[in-house]
N, C-alpha and C positions, 0 to 999 in steps of 0.2 A: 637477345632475340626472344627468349622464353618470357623476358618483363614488356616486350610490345606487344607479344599475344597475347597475354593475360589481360594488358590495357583494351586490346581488341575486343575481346569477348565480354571483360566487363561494361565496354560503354555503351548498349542499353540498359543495362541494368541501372547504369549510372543516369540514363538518363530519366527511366521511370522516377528514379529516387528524387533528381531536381524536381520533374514532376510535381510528384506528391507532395514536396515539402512546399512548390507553389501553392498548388489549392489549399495545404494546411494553411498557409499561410493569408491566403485569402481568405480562408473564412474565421480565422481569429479578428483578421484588420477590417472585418465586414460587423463583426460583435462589437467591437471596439466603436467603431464608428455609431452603432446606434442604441449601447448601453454604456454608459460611462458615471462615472466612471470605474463600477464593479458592481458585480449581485453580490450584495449587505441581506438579502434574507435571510440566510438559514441564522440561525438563533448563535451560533458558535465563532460569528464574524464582527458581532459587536463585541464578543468576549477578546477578541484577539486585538479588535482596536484598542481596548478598553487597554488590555495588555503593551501596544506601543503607547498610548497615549499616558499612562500612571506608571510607569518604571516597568523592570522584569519583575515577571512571574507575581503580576496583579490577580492574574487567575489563579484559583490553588488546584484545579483539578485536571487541568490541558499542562504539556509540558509548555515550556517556555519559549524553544527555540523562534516558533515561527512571529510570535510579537517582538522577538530578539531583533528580527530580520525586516520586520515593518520600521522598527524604530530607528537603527541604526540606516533603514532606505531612506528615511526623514530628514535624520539629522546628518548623514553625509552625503546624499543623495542630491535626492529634492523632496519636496513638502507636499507635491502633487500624488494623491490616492493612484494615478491611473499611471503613474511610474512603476513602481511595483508589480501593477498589473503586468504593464507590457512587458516587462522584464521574465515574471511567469509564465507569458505564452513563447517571448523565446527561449526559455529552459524547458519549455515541452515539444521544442521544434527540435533544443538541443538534445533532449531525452532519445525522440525518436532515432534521429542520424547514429546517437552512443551504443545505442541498441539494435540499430544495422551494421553498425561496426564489429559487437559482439558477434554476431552470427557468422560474420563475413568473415571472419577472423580463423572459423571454423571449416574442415575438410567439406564442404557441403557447395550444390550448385548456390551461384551466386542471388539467383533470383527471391532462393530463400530468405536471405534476409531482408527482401522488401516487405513482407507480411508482420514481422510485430512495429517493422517502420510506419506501416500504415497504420495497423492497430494505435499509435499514439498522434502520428502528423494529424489522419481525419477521424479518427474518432468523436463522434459528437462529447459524450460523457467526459472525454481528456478536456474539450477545448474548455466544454463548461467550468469545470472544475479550475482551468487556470483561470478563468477571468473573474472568478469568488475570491473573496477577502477567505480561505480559507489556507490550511498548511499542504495539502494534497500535491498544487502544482510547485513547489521547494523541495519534497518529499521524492517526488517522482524522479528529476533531476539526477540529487544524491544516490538514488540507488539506480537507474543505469548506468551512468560513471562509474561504480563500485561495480558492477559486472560486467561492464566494457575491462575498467584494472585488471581485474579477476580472470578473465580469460587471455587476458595477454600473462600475466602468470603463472597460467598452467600452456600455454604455449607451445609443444614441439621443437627443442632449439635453441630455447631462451636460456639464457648463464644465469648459473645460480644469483648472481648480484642484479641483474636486471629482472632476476621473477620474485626475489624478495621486494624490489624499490617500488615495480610494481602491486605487490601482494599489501604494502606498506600504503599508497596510491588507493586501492580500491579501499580498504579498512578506513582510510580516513572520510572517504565518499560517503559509506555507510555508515561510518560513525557520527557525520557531521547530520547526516539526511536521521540518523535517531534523535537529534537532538529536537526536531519538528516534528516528529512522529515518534511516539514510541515504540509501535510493533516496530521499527527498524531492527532493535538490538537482535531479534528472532533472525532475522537476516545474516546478521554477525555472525549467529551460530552458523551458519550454514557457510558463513564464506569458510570457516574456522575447518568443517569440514571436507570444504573443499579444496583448500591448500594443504591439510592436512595430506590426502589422499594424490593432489595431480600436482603442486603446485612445486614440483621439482624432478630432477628426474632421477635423483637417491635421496635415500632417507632423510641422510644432512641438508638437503637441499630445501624436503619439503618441511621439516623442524623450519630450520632459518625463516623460510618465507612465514609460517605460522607465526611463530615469535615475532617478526615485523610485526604483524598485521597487529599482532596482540598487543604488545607496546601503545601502536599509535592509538588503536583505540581504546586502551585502558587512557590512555592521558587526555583524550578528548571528552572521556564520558565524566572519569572522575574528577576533571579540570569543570568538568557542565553542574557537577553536582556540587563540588566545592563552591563554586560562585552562586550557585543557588544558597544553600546555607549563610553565604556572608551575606544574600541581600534578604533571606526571610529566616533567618536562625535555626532552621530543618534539614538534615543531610536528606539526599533525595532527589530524584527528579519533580517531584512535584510533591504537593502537601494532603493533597484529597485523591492522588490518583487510586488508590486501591478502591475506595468506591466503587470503580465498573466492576469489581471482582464482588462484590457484595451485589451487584445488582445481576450479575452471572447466576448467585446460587441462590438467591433469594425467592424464586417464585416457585423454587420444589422445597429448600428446607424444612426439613421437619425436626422439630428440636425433640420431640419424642424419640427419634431414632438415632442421635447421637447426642454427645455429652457436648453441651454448649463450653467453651473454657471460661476460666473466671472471671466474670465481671461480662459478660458480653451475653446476657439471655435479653438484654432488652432490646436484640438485632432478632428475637424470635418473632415471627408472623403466627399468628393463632389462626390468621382462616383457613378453609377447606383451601388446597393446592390450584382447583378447579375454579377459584370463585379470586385467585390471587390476579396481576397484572404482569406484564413482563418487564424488562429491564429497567427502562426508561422511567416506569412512574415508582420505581423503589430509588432512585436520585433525585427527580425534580420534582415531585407531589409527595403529599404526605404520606410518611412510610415509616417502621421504627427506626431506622436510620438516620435520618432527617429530625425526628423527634429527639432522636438521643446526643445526636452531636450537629445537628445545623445541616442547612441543605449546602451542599458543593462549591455554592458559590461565597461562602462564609470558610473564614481559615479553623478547620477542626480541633477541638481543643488537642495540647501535649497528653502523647498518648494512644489517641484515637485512632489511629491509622492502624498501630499494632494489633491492637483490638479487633477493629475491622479484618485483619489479615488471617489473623489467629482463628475468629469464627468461621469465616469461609473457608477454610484449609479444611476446620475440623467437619463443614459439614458435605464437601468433596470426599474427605477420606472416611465420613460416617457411613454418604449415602452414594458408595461409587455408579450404585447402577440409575442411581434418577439423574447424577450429573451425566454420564456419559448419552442415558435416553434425550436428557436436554439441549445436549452438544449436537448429538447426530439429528432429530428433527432440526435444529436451525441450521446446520450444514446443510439442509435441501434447499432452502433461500436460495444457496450461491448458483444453485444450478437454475431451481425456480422462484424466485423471489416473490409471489403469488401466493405460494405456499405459507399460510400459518404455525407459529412452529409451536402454541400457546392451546393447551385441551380445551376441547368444544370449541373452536373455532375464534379465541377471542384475541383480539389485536392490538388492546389498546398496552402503552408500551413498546411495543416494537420497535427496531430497528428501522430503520426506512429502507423501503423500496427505490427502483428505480424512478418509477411516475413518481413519488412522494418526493423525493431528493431533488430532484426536475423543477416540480414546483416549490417547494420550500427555497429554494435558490431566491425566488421571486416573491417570494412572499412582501406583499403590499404591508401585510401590518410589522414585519419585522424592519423592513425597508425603511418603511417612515420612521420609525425608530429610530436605527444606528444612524442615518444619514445626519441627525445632532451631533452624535460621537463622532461619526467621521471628521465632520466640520471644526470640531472644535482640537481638532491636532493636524489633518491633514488641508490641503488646499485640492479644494474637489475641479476647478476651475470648469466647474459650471455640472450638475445632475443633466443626466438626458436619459429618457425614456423611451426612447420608440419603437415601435413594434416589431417584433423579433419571431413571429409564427413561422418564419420560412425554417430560420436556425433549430427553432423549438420543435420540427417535425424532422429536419436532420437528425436532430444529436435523438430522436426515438428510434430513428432508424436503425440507427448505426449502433445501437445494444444489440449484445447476441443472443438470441434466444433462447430459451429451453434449452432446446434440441441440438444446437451451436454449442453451446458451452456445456450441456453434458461432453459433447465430442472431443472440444477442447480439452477436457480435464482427462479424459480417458486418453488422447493421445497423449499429454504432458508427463501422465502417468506410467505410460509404455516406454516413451522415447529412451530414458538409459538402458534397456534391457535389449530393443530394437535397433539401435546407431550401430554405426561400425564405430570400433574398437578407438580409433582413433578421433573419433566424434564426441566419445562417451563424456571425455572431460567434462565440456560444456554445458553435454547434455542435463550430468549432471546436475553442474551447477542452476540452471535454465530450471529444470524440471520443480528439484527441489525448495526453490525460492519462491515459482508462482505457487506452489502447494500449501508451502509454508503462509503464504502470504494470504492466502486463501481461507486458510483453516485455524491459524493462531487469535485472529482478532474475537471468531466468535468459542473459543473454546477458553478465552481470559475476558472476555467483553459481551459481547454482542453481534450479533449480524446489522450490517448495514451494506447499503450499495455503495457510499462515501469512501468504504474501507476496501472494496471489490475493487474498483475503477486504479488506486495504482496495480494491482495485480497483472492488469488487463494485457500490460505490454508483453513482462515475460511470460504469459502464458501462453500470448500468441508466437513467440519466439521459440517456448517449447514443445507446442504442439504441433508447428512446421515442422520441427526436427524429427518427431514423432511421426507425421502425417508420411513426409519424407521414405524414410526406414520403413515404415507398413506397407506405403505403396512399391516402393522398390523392391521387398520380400514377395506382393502377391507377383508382379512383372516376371521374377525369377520363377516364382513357380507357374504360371500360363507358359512359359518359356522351356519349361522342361516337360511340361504335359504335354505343349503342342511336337514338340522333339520325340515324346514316346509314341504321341498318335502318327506319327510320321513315318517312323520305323515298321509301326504294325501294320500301314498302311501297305510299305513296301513290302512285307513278307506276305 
């Protein structure tokens, strides 16, 4: 009786969510229809063809998984570009639903979890992002499935062996979704923490489920690294990836004020700090890094990565207060992306923006480009270009503002302290994943909007939760004010 009224009460909610995942739906297969067979513009989509089309890990400076995933959709798949495609718009339909699940999963009205399902079914930024030759919609996939695992893990109920197989379940999610992105493994941590803490209901319980987790994804990652080394001779996820950490500290270092380590002073910039660039042109334009060891897209001599690692360590723990002033101005991006995070105002280097990432998607002259490399591995079966203004004022729409996503973060930020007790698991897990996800890429990399947009889901997942708990706390208290005015009334 108690499982046909739960049925009852859920099936509008349930019916919103068909809903929403229709229009998602329709407006993926409305893209599809009049851009096919993907946006090849941003600059980082010919590198991943390039990467299915010349074996694994052609690129030395992008991890490997997501050409891993092009090549192997090729050769066991089909050969058609816009396979792949569609495959990533339904793993961002499937994201959305994993991610109402999570919520749902949770002591919380049900309705709740329709808000990070929207956040991912319509979001313009999500759809954009699957229908790019890029790793974003692979990425996104693996990590709601791993906090969908995750939450049925920490559970209420759950037997020690069903929250370890799960806890085992979500770690390979995010083990597999680090293999196409690396801020993944950030994630790890946090699932780590949070099995650690809920994912049992004694001690022995939450050990075991941690240990699961740990195993599978130690054997996924070091299994991802071992195969990397037999096919390029380098232990590692990648061969250049330490680069973005050099291009982190590079526009404040001052080699005057820490001790460069040996062999590594020709990564010192001699101009004034003010008159430097920002990230981006200490990688792809002439820079002493690019001078000393080749630009990113060249394999770094034996060696050089170390080097590279060693000098930025030393000049984070030389110059702690320029790195952390560097860190926190580009954290204001994520709220205002408008904001320059670069003294007097100068831009070039940056990370992209929302408008920037928008248009770089379409970029005509990057386009003409890759559309040779596409052709010469995959079967385009036939470019189509047709105008997409309607789409293209959606997906502006459907960013959140300033003002939005300050709020967002501040709820996301409140929610564990806020939820009831029995909430908190999740909330947890929820809060600490969109924060992390938020703040790890530009405090080892750079801000970009490319790196925001997976964020987007759980953050709206934990900001409901948050919004939730604030609103119900002020309810309580109108409820007791109006209870006092009430009494003083009658006296």
């Amino acid at each position: 009786m108690r499982l046909a009224l739960g049925r009852l009460r859920d099936r509008p909610v349930l019916l919103a969510l068909a809903a929403i995942i229709l229009v998602g739906g329709a407006l993926r297969l409305w893209l599809m229809v009049r851009w096919r067979p993907a946006f090849t513009g941003y600059p980082d989509s010919g590198i991943y063809l390039l990467d299915a089309r010349g074996g694994p890990f052609y690129d030395p400076l992008r991890i490997g998984g997501y050409g891993l995933y092009l090549r192997w959709f090729h050769d066991l798949i089909r050969d058609d570009l816009s396979s792949p495609i569609l495959a990533q718009h339904l793993m961002g339909m499937g994201s959305g639903v994993l991610l109402f699940g999570a919520v749902r999963r949770l002591a919380v009205p049900a309705w709740l979890a329709l808000i990070p399902a929207a956040a991912i079914l319509l979001g313009g930024a999500e759809i954009f992002v699957e229908h790019a030759v890029l790793s974003e919609g692979v990425y996104i996939l693996g990590l709601c499935g791993g906090l969908y695992a995750l939450v049925r893990a920490a559970a209420g109920g759950t037997s020690p062996r069903a929250a370890a197989a799960w806890a085992a379940l979500g770690s390979l999610a995010l083990a597999l979704s680090t293999t196409v992105r690396l801020a993944g493994i950030f994630v790890l941590g946090v699932a780590a923490i949070h099995l650690l803490a809920y994912g049992g209901a004694t001690w022995r319980a939450r050990v075991a489920s941690t240990a699961a987790a740990a195993v599978v994804a130690a054997v996924v990652l070091i299994g991802f690294q071992a195969y990397h080394e037999a096919k390029t001779g380098r232990w590692g996820f990648t061969r250049a990836g330490v680069y973005n950490l050099y291009g982190r500290v590079a526009p404040w270092a001052d080699c005057s004020k820490f001790t460069p380590p040996a062999g590594t002073r020709q990564l010192c910039d001699d101009r004034p700090v003010e008159e430097r660039p920002a990230h981006d042109a200490y990688l792809f334009a002439d820079s002493p890094l690019v001078r000393a060891y080749g630009p990113p897209t060249a394999v770094p001599p034996e060696g050089a990565a170390a080097q590279i690692s060693s000098f930025s360590r030393a000049a984070i723990l030389g110059q702690p207060g320029a790195y952390v002033s560097a860190v926190g101005r580009e954290l204001l991006r994520v709220v205002d992306p408008s904001v320059t995070s670069r003294p007097g105002g100068r831009r070039d280097g940056e990370g992209l923006g929302p408008d920037e990432f928008a248009t770089k998607l379409l970029d005509p002259y990057n386009d003409v480009n890759i559309i040779p490399i596409t052709a010469s591995h995959f079967s385009t079966r036939g470019v189509l270009r047709e105008d997409i203004g309607a789409l293209q004022a959606y997906e502006r729409a459907t960013r959140p503002p300033p003002l939005l996503m300050a709020l967002l973060i501040a709820l996301a930020a409140v929610a564990p302290f806020s939820v009831p007790r029995a909430v908190r698991r999740g909330s947890v897990l929820l809060s600490l994943t969109a924060l992390v996800m938020l703040t790890t890429p530009v405090v080892t990399n750079v801000y970009d909007w490319r790196y925001v947009i997976p964020a987007l889901g759980p953050l709206a997942a934990a900001a409901a939760l948050g919004g939730w708990a604030v609103g119900a706390a002020a309810r309580r208290r109108l409820q007791r004010g109006g209870g006092l005015a009430e009494r003083i009334g009658r006296r």
